[in-house]
N, C-alpha and C positions, 0 to 999 in steps of 0.2 A: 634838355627838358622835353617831354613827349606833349605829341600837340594834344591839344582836344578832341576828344570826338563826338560828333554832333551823337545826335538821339540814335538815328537809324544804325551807323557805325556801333552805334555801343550796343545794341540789342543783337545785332550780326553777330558778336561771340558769343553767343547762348541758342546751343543745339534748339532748344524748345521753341525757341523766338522762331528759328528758322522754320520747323516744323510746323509750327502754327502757320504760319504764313505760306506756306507749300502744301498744307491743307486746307487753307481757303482759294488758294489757285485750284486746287484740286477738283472741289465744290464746284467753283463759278465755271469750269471748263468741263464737267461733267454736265451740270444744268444746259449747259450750252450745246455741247456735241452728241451725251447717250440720254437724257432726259431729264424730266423736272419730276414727271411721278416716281422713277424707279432708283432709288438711292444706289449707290457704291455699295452698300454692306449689303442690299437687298438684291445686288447682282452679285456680289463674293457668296451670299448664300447661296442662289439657285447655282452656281458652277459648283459648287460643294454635294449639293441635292443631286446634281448629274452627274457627280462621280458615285455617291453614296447614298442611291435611295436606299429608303426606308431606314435612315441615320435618325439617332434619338433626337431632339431637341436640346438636349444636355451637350450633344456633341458638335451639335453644330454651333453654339455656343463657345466651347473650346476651339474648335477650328477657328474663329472667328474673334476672340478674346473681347467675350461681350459680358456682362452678369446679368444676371436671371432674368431682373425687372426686362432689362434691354430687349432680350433677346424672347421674350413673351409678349413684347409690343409688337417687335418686326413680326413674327411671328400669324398673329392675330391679323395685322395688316396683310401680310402679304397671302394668309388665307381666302380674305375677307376679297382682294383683289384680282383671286383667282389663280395665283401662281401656282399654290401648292398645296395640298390640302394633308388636313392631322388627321392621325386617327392613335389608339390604343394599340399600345405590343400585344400580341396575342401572351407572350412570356412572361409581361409582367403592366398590369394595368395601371399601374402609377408613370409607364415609361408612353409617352408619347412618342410616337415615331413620323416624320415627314418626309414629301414624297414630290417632286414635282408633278403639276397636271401639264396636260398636253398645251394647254395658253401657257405658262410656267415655262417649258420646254420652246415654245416659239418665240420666247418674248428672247430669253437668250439665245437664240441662231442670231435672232434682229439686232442684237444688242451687240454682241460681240464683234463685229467692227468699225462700231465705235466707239468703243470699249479700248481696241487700238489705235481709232482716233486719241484719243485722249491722250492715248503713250507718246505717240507722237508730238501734241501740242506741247507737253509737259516737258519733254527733253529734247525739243528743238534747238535749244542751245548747246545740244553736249552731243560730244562724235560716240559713234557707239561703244566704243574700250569706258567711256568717261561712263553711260549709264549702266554698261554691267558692274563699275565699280560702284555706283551710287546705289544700286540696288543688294549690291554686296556690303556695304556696309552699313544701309538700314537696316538689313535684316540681322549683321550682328548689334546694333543695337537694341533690335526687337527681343533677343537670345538671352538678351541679358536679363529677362525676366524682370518683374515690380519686385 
């Protein structure tokens, strides 16, 4: 006969359960290490912005696997904040195109080592073979598309 398993045990076999709970570690150790104004996805954008100015808003969207509503919030916010500022494709004026400002560009130099903080807290328990595996095999679960 198989024993019981309490709650927590039983929630541990369901990917999502883990997930959710390794994204609120995620949270609570980003608030704590890279800040409490500047979100994770508001830092995966401006490093996005710094590879690709003048990237549409649609694109960075897709890089970022956000939908519209989402990604016209951050957006708004992170103008409004000073990171980056919108303006009109000259090509086509329905296409917004963003750009990082010079505060935008400083905020990530400042941010990105703690940014590696963060990697750090997060896989302190794992020797490094364990997180390029972990990192390899979220991303093929990310692959796997909705």
């Amino acid at each position: 006969m198989a024993a019981k398993l309490d709650a927590k045990q039983e929630l541990a076999q369901f990917t999502g359960s883990l997930i959710r709970r390794a994204q609120q570690r995620h949270v609570a150790v980003w608030q704590r290490i890279v800040s409490t104004e500047i979100t994770s996805v508001q830092y995966a954008a401006l490093v996005i912005l710094s590879h690709k100015p003048g990237v549409s808003q649609r694109e960075v969207c897709d890089e970022l696997d956000l939908d519209r509503s989402t990604i016209a919030d951050l957006v708004t916010r992170m103008a409004r904040n000073g990171l980056i500022e919108r303006s009109q494709s000259e090509d086509d004026k329905r296409r917004k195109t963003l750009r990082l400002t010079p505060e935008g560009q400083a905020q990530l130099v400042l941010l990105r080592p703690r940014v590696e903080g963060v990697e750090q807290a997060l896989t302190t328990s794992l020797n490094a073979k364990e997180c390029i595996e972990l990192r390899r095999l979220l991303s093929g679960l990310l692959a796997g598309g909705m």
